[in-house]
N, C-alpha and C positions, 0 to 999 in steps of 0.2 A: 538564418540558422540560429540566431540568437534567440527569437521566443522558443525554440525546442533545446536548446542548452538549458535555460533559467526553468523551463518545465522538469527536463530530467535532473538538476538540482533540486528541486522540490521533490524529486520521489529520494533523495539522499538524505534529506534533510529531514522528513515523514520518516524514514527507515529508524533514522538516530533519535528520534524523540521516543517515538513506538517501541525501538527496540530497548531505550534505558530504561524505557518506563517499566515493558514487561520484564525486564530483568532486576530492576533493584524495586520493584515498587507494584507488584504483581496483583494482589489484594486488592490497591485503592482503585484499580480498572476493575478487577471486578466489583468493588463499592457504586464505582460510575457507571455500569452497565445494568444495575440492581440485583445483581446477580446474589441473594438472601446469603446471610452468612452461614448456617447450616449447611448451604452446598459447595461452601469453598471448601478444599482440603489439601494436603501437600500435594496430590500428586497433578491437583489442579495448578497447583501453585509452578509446581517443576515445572510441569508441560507448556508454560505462560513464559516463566523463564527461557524455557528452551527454545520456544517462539521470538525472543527478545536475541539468542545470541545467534539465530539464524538471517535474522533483522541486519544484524550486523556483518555478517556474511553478503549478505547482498549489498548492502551499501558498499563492502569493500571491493567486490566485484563492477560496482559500475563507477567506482572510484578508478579505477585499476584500468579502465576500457574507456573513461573517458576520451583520453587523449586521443585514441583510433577513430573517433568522431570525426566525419569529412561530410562537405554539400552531397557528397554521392553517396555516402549510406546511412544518414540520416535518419530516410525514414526506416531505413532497417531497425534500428536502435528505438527510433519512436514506437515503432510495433512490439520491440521486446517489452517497454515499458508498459506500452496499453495490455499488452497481455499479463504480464504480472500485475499489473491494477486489476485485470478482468479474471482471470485466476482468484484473487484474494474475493474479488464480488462475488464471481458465482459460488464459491466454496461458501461464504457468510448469507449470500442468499438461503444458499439450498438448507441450512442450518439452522437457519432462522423458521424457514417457512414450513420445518418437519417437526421443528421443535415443541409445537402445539401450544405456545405462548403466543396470544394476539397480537400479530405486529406491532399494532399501535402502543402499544407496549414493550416491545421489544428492542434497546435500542442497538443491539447489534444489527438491526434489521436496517435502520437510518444509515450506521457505519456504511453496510453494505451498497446502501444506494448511492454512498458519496464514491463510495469506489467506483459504481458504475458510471457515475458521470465522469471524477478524472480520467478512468481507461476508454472511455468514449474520445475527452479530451484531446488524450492525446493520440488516438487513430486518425482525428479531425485536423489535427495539426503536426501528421506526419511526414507533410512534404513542406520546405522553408517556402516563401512565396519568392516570385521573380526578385522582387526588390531588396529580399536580404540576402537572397542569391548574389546577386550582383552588387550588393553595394558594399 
């Protein structure tokens, strides 16, 4: 159960960066994503922030849930996690791929592929193996 502890640390630790970023620094992600300064605007800015204090929301929920963490529901817990990774992918997929900007230019569209692989990840490694089972 230790490699799915230190994974769902990482979706805590992903929430707190992503979330400080989009809340105090909302702009310079959209700077990174090339998103042209003519289409950033407040209410783009708000909705980024408010993505950021939601961020934090969830972090505080699996903060809060950690401790209920046992060998027996595990992968219950690994599957919430692959599903909110796969949540956040398919929403950035499907966003990307309607948006009529060429992928290969689009780097929300990369974002989304990494999500696809962590929430793969961690479906793949939803169940502890014998050996940290038992040891």
């Amino acid at each position: 159960m230790k490699l799915q502890s230190i994974m769902m640390m990482f979706t805590r630790v992903v929430g707190i960066i992503y979330g400080l970023w989009f809340f105090l620094a909302p702009t310079s992600y959209f700077s990174l994503m090339l998103v042209p300064q003519e289409l950033v605007n407040e209410l783009g800015i708000g909705q980024t922030q408010q993505i950021g204090i939601v961020l934090f929301g969830i972090v505080w929920w699996i903060y809060r849930t950690a401790s209920l963490i046992t060998p027996n529901n595990c992968s219950d817990f690994m599957m919430t996690h692959a599903g909110g990774w796969g949540i956040f992918a398919a929403g950035g997929l499907f966003l990307t791929i309607t948006s009529g900007v060429p992928l290969g230019e689009n780097p929300f569209f990369f974002q989304s592929v990494a999500f696809v692989i962590i929430a793969l990840a961690f479906y793949a490694k939803r169940t502890p193996n014998e050996m940290e089972a038992t040891g």
